[in-house]
C-alpha positions, 0 to 999 in steps of 0.5 A, a space after each residue: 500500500 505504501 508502494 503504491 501511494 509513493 508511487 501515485 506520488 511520484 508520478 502526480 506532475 506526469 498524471 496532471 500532464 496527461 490530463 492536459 493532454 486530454 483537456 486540448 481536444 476538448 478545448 479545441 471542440 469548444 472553440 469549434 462549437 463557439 462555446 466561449 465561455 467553456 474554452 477559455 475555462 477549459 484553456 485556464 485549467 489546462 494552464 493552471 496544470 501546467 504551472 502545478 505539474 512543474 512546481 510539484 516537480 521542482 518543490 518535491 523533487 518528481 522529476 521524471 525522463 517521462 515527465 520532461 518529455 511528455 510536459 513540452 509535449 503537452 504544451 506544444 499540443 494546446 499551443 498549436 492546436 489552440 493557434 490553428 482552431 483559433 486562426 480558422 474561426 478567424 479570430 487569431 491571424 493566419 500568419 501568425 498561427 504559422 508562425 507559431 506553428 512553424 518554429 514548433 516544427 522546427 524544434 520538433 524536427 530538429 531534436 529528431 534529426 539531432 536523435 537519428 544522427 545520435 548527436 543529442 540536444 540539450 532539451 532543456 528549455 532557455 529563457 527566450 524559449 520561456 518568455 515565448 510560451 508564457 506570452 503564447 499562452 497569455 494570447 490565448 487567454 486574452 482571446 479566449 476571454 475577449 470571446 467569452 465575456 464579449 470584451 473589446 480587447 483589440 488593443 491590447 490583443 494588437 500588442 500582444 500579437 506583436 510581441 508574441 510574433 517578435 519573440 517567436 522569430 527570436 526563440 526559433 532562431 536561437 534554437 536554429 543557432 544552436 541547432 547548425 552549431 551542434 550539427 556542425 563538423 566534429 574537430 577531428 584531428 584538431 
């Protein structure tokens, strides 16, 4: 019995992870259905897991190999889902889901090229790359809400917008910059 509950422990941020996984979908069904209201709470849940997931996992020592993979999996899946869904209904701007989308793909396709030729790269997340999904996910929120109580936030939707689309381009060329540094020719011989 004392197994199994250390166990349930150990792997709570990874169980919480996986439910953010399965709130995406639902969140993206509600956007589609225009239920506002229901995204964005189901959007705020999803964020708010996020944020305990990791503190639970840095505060009680749970981290796992699973959980640092799965966890930037989880928010990569609600960032470009939410982006894409958001920028069919017309709500967000197609150009910048693209964007959004694009520097995630990169990323993705680069740890896997990095994975093949058995070159790893460092996963661990950099500033500009943090800074990038907190204003991601705080441009979801912003619209979400603006459509769910019906509020005029094109200001400062236009500003974040801005500033989403500036640091986008900055994290995917810092990981591009590390990424042709890694792939680069070994010093053989020197």
């Amino acid at each position: 019995m004392m197994l199994m509950r250390s166990l349930c422990l150990r792997w709570l941020p990874n169980f919480i992870t996986i439910g953010r996984l399965v709130l995406t979908p639902a969140a993206i069904d509600m956007i589609v259905a225009e239920n506002w209201r229901a995204a964005f709470a189901i959007f705020v849940i999803a964020g708010a897991s996020d944020a305990l997931d990791g503190w639970l996992a840095k505060t009680f020592d749970l981290r796992t190999e699973l959980g640092a993979v799965l966890d930037p999996v989880a928010d990569k899946a609600l960032i470009v889902s939410i982006y894409a869904t958001l920028a069919i209904k017309g709500v967000l701007p197609a150009w910048l889901a693209l964007l959004v989308i694009s520097r995630d793909v990169m990323i993705v396709g680069a740890v896997f090229v990095t994975w093949l030729l058995r070159r790893p790269m460092d996963l661990r997340p950099l500033p500009v790359s943090k800074a990038t999904t907190a204003t991601q996910l705080l441009l979801a929120a912003i619209t979400l809400a603006g459509e769910a109580f019906a509020t005029p936030l094109a200001g400062v939707t236009t500003l974040v917008v801005g500033v989403v689309a500036a640091l986008t381009v900055a994290s995917a060329a810092v990981y591009l910059l590390r990424w042709v540094k890694l792939m680069g020719p070994d010093d053989v011989g020197g």
